[in-house]
Structure formats: structure tokens, C-alpha cells
C-alpha positions as CSV (number, residue, x, y, z in Angstrom):
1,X,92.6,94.6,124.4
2,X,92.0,94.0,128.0
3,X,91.4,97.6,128.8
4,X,88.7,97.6,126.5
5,X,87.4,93.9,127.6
6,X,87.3,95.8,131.4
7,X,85.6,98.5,129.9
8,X,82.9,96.5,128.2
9,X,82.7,94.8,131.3
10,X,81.8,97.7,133.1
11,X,79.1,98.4,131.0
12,X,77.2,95.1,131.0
13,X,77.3,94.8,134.7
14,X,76.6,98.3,135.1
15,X,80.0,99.3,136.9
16,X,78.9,103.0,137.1
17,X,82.2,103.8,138.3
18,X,84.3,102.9,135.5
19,X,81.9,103.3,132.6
20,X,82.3,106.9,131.5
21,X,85.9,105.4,130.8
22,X,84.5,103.8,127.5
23,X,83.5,107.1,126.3
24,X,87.0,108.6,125.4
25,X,87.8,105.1,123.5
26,X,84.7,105.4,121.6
27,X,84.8,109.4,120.7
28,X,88.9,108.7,119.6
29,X,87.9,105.5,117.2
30,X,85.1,107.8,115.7
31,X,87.1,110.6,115.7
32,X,89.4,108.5,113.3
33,X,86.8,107.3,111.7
34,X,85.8,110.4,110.5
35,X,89.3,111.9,109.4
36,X,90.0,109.0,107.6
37,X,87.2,109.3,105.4
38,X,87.5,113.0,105.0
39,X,90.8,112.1,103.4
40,X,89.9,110.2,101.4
41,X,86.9,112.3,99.9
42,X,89.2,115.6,99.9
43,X,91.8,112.9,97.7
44,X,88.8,112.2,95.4
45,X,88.3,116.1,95.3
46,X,91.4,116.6,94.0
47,X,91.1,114.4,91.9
48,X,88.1,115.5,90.5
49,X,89.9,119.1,90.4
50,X,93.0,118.5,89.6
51,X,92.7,116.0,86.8
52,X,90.7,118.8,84.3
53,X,93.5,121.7,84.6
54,X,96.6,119.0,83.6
55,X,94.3,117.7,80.4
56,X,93.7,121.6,79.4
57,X,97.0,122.4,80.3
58,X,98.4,119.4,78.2
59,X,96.0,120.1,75.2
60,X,97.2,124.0,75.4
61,X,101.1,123.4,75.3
62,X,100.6,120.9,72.5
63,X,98.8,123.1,70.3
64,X,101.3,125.8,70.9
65,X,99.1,128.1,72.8
């Protein structure tokens, strides 16, 4: 947590020298950010998918089909 407290420093005081350093940290959390919630929507996709096919398949080997 330091690093990022330096960082943050940098930026209010205007430290031009270190504060391209907060960049990285910022793009990487986002980046996360992002994958995380395409996860979870390509789980809800699946879902969504999936879930049809197993009822029809169910329905179709119970009626003998």
C-alpha cells in the first residue's frame, strides 16, 4: 500500500517525475476489472444457453424419443 500512497503522492504535489508510475497500477486494476465482469456475463451466457438444451434433452429421453 505504500507504493500506491507514494504514487498518489506524486500526483497531488505534482511529482512529474514519478507520476506516469500510477498509470500501469491503474490500467492493471481496470484491466481486472473488466475480465472479471466478462466472466461473469459469459457464466450468465451459458447459462442462458445451456440451461434450454438439458430441459429439451431431458423432456426428449423421457418421452422415449
Amino acid at each position: 500500500m505504500s507504493g500506491v500512497r507514494e504514487h498518489v503522492g506524486a500526483i497531488r504535489w505534482g511529482d512529474s517525475s514519478r507520476t506516469p508510475q500510477i498509470l500501469p497500477l491503474l490500467a492493471e486494476a481496470f484491466d481486472v476489472s473488466i475480465a472479471q465482469r466478462g466472466l461473469a456475463l459469459g457464466a450468465q451466457a451459458l447459462v442462458v444457453v445451456a440451461k434450454p438444451l438439458v430441459t429439451a434433452s431431458r423432456e426428449g429421453r423421457d418421452s422415449g424419443l
